[in-house]
FIDRENVEX-675171 format. One record per residue (C-alpha): x, y, z; residue in three letters. Coordinates in Angstrom, 1 decimal. Each point is the difference from the previous one (the first is absolute). Example, Ala and Ser with C-alpha at 12.3 -4.5 7.8 and 13.67 -1.06 7.14 Angstrom:
+--------+--------+--------+------+
!     c1 !     c2 !     c3 ! rest !
+--------+--------+--------+------+
!   12.3 !   -4.5 !    7.8 !  ALA !
!    1.4 !    3.4 !   -0.7 !  SER !
+--------+--------+--------+------+
***
This chain:
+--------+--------+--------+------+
!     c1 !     c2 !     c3 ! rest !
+--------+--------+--------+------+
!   11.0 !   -4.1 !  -10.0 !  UNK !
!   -2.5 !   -0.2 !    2.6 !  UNK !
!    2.1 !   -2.3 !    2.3 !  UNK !
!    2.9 !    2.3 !   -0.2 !  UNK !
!   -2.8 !    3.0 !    0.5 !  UNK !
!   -1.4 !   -2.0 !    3.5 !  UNK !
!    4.1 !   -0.5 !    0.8 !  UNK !
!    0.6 !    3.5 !   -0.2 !  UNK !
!   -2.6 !    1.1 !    1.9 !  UNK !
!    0.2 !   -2.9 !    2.6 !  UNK !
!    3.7 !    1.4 !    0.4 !  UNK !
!   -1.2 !    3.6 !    0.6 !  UNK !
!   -2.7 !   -1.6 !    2.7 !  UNK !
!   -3.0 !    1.3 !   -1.5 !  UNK !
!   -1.1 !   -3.7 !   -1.1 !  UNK !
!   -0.5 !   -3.2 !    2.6 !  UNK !
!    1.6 !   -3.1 !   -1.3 !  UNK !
!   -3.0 !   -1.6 !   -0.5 !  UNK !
!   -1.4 !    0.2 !   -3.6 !  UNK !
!   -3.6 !    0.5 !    0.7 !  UNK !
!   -1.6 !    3.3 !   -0.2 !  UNK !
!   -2.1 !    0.5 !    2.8 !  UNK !
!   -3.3 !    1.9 !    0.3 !  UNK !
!    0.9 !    2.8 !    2.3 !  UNK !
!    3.4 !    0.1 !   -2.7 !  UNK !
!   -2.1 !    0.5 !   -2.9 !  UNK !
!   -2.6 !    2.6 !    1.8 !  UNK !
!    3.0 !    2.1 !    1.2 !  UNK !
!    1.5 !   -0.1 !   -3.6 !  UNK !
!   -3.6 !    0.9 !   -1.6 !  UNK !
!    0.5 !    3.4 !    2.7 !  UNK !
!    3.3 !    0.9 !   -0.8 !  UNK !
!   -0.1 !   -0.3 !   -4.1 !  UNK !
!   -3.8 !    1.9 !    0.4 !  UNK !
!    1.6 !    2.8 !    2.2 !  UNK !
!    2.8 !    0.5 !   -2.8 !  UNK !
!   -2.3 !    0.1 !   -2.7 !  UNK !
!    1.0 !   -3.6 !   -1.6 !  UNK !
!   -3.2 !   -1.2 !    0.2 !  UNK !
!   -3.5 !    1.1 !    0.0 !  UNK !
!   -2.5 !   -2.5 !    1.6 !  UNK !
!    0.5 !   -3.0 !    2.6 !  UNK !
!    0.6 !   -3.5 !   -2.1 !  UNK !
!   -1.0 !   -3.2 !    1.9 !  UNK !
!    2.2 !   -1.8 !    1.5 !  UNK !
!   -1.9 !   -3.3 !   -2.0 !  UNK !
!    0.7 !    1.4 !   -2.6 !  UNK !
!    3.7 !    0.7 !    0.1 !  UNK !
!    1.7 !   -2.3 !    1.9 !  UNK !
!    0.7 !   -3.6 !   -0.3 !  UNK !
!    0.2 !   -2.2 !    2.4 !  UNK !
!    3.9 !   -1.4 !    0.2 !  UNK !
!    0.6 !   -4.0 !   -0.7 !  UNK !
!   -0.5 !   -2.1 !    2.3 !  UNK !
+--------+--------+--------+------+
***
């Protein structure tokens, strides 16, 4: 589900091919879902993203 999730949105060009999510990703996410209301604090990035394999 996920990989055909990152496809799709890969396809639409509102995901880079690489699988990482990046800090300044994740920050501008956190803005967006605490504008619409999704969320109500800031989460860490620490604590929510994992680093991809190496």
């Amino acid at each position: 589900m996920l990989t055909s999730t990152i496809a799709y949105y890969q396809k639409l060009g509102c995901w880079t091919p690489h699988v990482e999510i990046t800090r300044p990703a994740f920050e501008t996410t956190l803005d967006v879902f605490l504008h619409r209301g999704v969320i109500t604090k800031r989460h860490r990035y620490e604590d929510v993203v994992a680093a991809p394999p190496a």
